[in-house]
N, C-alpha and C positions, 0 to 999 in steps of 0.2 A: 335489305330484306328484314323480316323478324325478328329470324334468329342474332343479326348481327345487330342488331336495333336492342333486342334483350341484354346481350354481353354488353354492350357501352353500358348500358342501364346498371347493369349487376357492378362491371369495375367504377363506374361513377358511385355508386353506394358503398362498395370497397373504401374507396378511397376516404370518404367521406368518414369510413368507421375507422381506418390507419387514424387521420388525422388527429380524428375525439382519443384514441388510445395515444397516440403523439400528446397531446394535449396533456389529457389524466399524468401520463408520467414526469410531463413535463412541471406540472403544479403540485406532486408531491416531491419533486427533487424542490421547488422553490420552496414548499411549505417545510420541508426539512433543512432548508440550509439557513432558514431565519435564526435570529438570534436571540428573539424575544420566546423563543420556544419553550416548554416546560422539558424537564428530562424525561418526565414518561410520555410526551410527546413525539420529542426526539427517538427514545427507545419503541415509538410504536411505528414510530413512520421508519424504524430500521427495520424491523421485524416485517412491515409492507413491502420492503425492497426485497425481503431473503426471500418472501414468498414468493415475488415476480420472479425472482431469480432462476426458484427452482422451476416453476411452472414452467420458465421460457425455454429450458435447459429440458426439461422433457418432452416439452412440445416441438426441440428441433432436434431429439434425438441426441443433445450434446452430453456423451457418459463423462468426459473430463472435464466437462461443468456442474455437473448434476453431482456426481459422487462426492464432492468436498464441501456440497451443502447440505448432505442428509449424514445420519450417523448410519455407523457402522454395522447399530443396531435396530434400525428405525424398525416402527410394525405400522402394519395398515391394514384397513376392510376396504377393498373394495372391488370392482365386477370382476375381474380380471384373478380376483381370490376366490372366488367364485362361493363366499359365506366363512370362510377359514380365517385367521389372522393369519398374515405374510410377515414373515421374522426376516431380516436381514438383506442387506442391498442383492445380494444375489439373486433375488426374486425378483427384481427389478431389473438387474444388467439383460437378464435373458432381452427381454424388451427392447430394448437398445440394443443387443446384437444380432435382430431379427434385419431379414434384406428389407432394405427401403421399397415402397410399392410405387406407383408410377407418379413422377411428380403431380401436384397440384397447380393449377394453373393462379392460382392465389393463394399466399400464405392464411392459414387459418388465423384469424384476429380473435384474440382471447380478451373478456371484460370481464373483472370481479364485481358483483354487483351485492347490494348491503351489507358490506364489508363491518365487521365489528371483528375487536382488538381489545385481549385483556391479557393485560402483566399482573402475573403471580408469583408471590411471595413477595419478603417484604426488602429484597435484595432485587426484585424487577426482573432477574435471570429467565423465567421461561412465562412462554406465551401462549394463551388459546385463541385461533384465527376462526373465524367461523363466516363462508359466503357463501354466493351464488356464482356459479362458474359459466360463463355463455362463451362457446366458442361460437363463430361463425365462422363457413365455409361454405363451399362453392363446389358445386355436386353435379352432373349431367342433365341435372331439372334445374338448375339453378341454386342462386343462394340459401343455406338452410342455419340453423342455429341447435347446438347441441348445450343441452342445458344439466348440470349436477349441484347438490350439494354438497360443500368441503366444508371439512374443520385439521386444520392443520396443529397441533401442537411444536411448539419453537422452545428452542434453549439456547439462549447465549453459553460457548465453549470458552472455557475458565480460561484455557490457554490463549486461545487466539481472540477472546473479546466477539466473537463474531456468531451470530446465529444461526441454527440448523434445524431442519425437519425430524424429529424425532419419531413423531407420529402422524398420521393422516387416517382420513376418513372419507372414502369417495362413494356419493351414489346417485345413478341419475335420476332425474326429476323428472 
């Protein structure tokens, strides 16, 4: 029938979008692990990994993933601040310790899109991220796409070498 004629259609386009997002990660982990890389190349395709990181870490709800890649003091704007700056992860845990709503019949496929990347200072320690953020998901009409823009600010942590979300800036588009 139709309806089940539309679902093969929407998981055949799914999948289609898993694979492109397979891909994309799969050729910045390659273009990262080259050796002819420059270091501010290297240091930008890190600063792409933290981003994924945190994105992925809140888009599945994971707080003991998500908390050890933003600081302690991160601020942000965005809908859910409803115009205020939001100080401090606690603003954020609430969110994550909200009950889960009824699963999703497909994971939402997340794509950064015009992605630009600049290291600041002359130590290369923090970073401004600036994209386009398209989720796609899969809704009772079918597939739909939610669309914002982000700018993330990143710091490499003296101690641990490793990069974190300090600041963000979410708004949709």
């Amino acid at each position: 029938n139709s309806g089940e004629k539309m679902l093969r259609q929407t998981l055949a386009a799914a999948a289609t979008h898993y694979r492109s997002a397979a891909v994309v990660r799969s050729r910045l982990g390659a273009v990262a692990g080259k050796r002819a890389m420059s270091s501010s190349q290297g240091e930008e395709a890190a600063v792409l990994a933290a981003v994924h990181d945190v994105l992925e870490a809140a888009g599945t709800g994971d707080w003991a993933k998500y908390e050890p890649l933003c600081d302690k003091d991160i601020t942000c704007f965005e809908p859910e601040s409803v115009g205020n700056v939001a100080k401090g992860l606690p603003f954020h845990k609430f969110y994550f310790n909200m009950p889960a709503g009824p699963a999703a019949p497909l994971k939402p496929n997340t794509t950064l899109a015009d992605v630009h990347v600049r290291l600041l200072g002359g130590d290369k320690t923090s970073a401004v991220v600036v994209y386009n953020r398209l989720v796609q998901k899969l809704g009772v009409d079918g597939p739909f796409t939610v669309k914002s823009n982000e700018t993330r600010v990143m710091e490499k942590d003296a101690s641990t070498k490793k990069w974190k979300c300090v600041h963000f800036h979410r708004s949709p588009a």
